[in-house]
C-alpha positions as CSV (number, residue, x, y, z in Angstrom):
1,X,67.5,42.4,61.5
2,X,64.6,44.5,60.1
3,X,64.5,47.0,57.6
4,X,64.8,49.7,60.9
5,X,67.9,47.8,61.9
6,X,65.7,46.0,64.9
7,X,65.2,42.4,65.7
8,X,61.9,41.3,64.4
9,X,60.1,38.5,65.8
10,X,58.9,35.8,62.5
11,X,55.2,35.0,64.5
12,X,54.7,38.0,66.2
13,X,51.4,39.2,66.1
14,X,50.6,42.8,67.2
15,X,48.1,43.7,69.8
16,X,45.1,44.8,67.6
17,X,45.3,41.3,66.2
18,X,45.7,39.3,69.2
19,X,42.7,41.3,70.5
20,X,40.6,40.4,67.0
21,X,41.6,36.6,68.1
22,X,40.9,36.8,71.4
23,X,37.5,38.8,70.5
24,X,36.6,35.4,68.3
25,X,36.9,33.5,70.9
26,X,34.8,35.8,73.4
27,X,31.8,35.4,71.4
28,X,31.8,31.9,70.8
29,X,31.2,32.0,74.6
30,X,28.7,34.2,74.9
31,X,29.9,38.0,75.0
32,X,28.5,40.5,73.0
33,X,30.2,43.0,71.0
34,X,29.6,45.8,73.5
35,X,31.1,43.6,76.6
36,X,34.4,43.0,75.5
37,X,35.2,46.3,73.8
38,X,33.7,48.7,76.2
39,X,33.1,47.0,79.7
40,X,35.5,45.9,82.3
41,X,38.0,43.6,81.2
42,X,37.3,41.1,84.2
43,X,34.1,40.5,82.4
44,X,36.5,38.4,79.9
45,X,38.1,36.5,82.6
46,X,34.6,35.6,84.1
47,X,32.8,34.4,80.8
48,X,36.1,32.2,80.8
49,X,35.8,30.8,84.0
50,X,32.0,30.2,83.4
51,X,32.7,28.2,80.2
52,X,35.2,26.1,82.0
53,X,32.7,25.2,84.5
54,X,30.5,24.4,81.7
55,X,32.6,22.2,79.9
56,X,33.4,20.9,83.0
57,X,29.7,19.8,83.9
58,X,29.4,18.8,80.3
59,X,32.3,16.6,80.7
60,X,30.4,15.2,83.8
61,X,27.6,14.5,82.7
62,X,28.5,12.8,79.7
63,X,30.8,10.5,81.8
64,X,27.3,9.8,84.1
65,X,25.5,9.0,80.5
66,X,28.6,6.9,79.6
67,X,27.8,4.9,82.8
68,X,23.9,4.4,82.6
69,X,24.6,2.9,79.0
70,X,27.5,-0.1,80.4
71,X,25.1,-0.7,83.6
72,X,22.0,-1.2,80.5
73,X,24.4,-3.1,78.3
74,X,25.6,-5.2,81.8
75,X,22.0,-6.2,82.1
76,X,21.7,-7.6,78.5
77,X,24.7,-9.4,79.1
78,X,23.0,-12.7,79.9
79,X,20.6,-12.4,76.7
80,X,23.7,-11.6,74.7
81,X,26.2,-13.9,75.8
82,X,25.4,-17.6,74.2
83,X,27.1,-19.8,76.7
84,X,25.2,-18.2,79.4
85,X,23.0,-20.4,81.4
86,X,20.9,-17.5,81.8
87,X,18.6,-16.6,79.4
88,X,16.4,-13.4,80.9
89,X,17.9,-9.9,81.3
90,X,18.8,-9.0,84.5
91,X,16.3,-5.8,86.1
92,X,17.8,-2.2,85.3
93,X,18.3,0.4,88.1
94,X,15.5,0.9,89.9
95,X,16.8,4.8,90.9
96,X,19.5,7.2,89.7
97,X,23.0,7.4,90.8
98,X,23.2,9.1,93.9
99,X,24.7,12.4,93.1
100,X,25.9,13.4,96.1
101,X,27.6,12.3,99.5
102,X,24.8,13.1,101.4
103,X,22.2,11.1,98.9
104,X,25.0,8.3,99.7
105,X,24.3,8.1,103.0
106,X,20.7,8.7,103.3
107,X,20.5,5.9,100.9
108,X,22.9,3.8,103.1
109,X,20.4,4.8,106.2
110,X,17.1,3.7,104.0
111,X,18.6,0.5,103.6
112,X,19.3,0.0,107.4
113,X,16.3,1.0,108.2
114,X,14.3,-1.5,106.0
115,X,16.6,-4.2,107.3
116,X,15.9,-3.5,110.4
117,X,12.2,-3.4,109.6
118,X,12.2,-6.3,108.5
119,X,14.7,-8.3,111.1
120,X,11.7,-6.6,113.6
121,X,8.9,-8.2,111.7
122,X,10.6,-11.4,111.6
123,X,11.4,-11.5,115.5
124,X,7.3,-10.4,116.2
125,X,6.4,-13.0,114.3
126,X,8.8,-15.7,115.4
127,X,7.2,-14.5,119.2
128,X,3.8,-15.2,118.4
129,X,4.3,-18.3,116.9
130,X,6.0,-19.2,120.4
C-alpha cells in the first residue's frame, strides 16, 4: 500500500508521460509539434496508419529486390557451379515482374497472340509451298 494508504501500481506511468512517449514516437513519423498537441487527435491514428502502409510497401519492395537478386544469381549458376556442363550464363529477365493481375494477364494474352502469329505464318507458308 502507498504512503495514502492506496494500491500503487510498480510500472505505472502517468498520462503526461505516456503522452511524452507517445509524442516521440509521433515525430519520428512525421508530425510536427503543432499536430499532435493542438489538432485533432485522429490526426495521430492516421499518421499511424500511413506509416504502416509504408512499412508495409517497404517490406514489399524489398522482398521484390530480394527476388531480382536469386533470379541474377540463378542465371550465374552455370558459370559458378564446376560440374556444370554449361559454361555461359543463362540471359537475365528481359522485363520486370508483372506487378499486377491485370499485367498477368495481358502478358498471358501477348504471348497467345505471338503464338498464334507465328502458328499463322507457319500455315501461309506451308500453303504456298503446296
Amino acid at each position: 500500500m502507498g504512503e495514502s494508504g492506496g494500491i500503487t501500481q510498480p510500472n505505472a506511468i502517468t498520462p503526461i508521460e505516456y503522452l511524452n512517449q507517445l509524442f516521440d514516437y509521433a515525430l519520428s513519423i512525421g508530425m510536427t509539434y503543432d499536430q499532435y498537441w493542438y489538432e485533432d487527435t485522429d490526426l495521430l491514428i492516421h499518421y499511424i496508419k500511413a506509416e504502416q502502409y509504408r512499412l508495409k510497401r517497404f517490406n514489399q519492395q524489398a522482398w521484390v529486390q530480394g527476388l531480382y537478386v536469386y533470379q541474377a544469381i540463378g542465371c550465374l549458376v552455370p558459370i559458378l557451379n564446376p560440374l556444370s556442363k554449361e559454361h555461359k550464363a543463362r540471359p537475365y529477365l528481359k522485363e520486370p515482374f508483372p506487378s499486377s493481375k491485370e499485367e498477368v494477364e495481358e502478358r498471358r494474352l501477348k504471348r497467345i497472340q505471338a503464338w498464334t502469329n507465328m502458328m499463322m505464318s507457319k500455315v501461309k507458308r506451308d500453303e504456298k509451298e503446296v
